[in-house]
N, C-alpha and C positions, 0 to 999 in steps of 0.2 A: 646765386650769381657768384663766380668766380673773378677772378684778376689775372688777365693774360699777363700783365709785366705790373713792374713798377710806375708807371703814369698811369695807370688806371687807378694803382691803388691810392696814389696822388691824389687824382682827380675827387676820388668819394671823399677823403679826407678834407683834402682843402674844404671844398663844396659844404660838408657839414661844418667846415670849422667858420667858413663862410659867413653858412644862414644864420649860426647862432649866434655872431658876433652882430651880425642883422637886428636877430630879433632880440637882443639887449641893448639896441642901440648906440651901438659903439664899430658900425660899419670898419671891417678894414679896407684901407688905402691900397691902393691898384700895386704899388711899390708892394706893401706887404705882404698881400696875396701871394703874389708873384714870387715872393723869397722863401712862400711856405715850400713851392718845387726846386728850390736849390740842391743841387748836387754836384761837388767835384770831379765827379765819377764815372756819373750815368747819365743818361737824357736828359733837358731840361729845354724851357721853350727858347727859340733861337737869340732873345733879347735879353738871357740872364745875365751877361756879361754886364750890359750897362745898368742895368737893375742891381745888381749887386754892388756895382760902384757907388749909384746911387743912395743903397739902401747904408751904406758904409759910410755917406757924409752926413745923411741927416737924422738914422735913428742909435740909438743904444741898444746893442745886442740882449744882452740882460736883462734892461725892459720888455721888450719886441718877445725873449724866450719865455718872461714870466707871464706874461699878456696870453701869449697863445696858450701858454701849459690850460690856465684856467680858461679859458675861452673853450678849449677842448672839454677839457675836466667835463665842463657844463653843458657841451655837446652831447659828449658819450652819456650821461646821467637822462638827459631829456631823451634819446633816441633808445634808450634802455629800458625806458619807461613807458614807452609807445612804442615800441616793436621792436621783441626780442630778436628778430632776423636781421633788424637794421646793426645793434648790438653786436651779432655774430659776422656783418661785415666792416666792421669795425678791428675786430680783433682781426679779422682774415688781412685785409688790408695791412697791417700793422706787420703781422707775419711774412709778410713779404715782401718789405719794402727793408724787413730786418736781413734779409739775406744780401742788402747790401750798405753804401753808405749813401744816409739822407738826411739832408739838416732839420727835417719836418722829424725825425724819432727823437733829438735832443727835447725837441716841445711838445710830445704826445707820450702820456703814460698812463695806461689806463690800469684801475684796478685791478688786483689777481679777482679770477675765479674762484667760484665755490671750492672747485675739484684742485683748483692750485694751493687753497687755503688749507686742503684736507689731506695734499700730498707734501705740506710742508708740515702738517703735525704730525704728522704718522713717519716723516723722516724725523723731528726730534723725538719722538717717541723711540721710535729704533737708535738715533744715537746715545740715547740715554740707556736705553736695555745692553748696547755692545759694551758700552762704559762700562756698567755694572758688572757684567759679566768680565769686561778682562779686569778689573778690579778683582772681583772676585777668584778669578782663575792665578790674576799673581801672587792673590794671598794664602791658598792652596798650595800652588805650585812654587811661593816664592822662598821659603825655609828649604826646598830639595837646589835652587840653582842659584841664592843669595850668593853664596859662598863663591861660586865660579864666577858670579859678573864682578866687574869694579865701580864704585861709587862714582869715579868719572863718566861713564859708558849709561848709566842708570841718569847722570843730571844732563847728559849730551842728547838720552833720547826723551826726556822730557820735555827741556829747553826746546828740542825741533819742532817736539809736536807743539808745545806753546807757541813758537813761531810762527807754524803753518795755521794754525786756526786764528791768528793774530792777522797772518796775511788774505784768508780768506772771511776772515770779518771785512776788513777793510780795502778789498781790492774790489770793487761790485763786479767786475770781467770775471774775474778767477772764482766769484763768491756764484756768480749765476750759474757761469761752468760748471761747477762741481752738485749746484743743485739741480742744473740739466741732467747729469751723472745720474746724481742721489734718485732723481726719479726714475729715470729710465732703471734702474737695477728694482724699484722700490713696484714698478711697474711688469717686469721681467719676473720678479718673488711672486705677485698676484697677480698673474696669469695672465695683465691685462694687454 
């Protein structure tokens, strides 16, 4: 099964986020359902407007966000468990509701893959090897061009690169971008 748009991918979401709130006994309220398909953006059922007012005077967003993250969490885990194909529309769903904005991906995160776990060691593993090497290479190379750089110019491109790996620890946009990046080149190298 595929997902012609983003409501469909809604629909499997909420649905599972649903039954499992069901089957732990902690039913959600018609209100909260309803706010799982919130979007600024894109489609949403004709009555979000007073739903979202509602949903604004009587719950706490930070509750309501923690509530579902795990409510999910515990979806994705049980349908993971009992069918790997439910699992892979899960992620497909998730994929495609990412191509645009939807209040439902602030409270759905589901674990990396094996293949995401295996493509983020094999990227530290290469940025450790590149280190090494231009480590290596400037202490080779750095007694022939010491002399021509200035100790200004040598803390100016340290300090950047400090900065830039400072900003992409801690920016998670900029941090995932650059890991989207890291893969695709890490994927492009192994042929895949």
């Amino acid at each position: 099964m595929t997902f012609n748009d983003s409501m469909e991918a809604k629909k499997f979401l909420v649905s599972q986020i649903a039954d499992q709130a069901r089957r732990g006994h902690h039913p959600l309220s018609e209100v909260e359902e309803k706010m799982l398909y919130f979007s600024e953006t894109y489609p949403t059922p004709p009555d979000m407007a007073e739903v979202a007012e509602r949903f604004g005077r009587e719950y706490d967003d930070s509750k309501f966000e923690d509530k579902i993250f795990r409510i999910s969490r515990r979806a994705f885990q049980q349908d993971k468990k009992e069918s790997p194909d439910t699992a892979r529309l899960w992620r497909e769903a998730i994929k495609v509701l990412k191509k645009e904005d939807h209040y439902l991906l602030v409270m759905v995160e589901l674990p990396r893959s094996g293949s995401d776990v295996l493509r983020l060691i094999i990227a530290a593993i290469l940025v450790v090897v590149v280190g090494i090497a231009c480590f290596a290479l400037a202490d080779f190379i750095g007694p022939k061009i010491r002399p021509r750089v200035p100790d200004s110019v040598l803390t100016f491109a340290f300090l950047a690169f400090a900065a830039l790996l400072y900003y992409l620890a801690w920016n998670d946009e900029a941090g995932k971008r650059f890991g989207n990046w890291m893969g695709r080149v890490l994927e492009r190298l192994s042929g895949g």
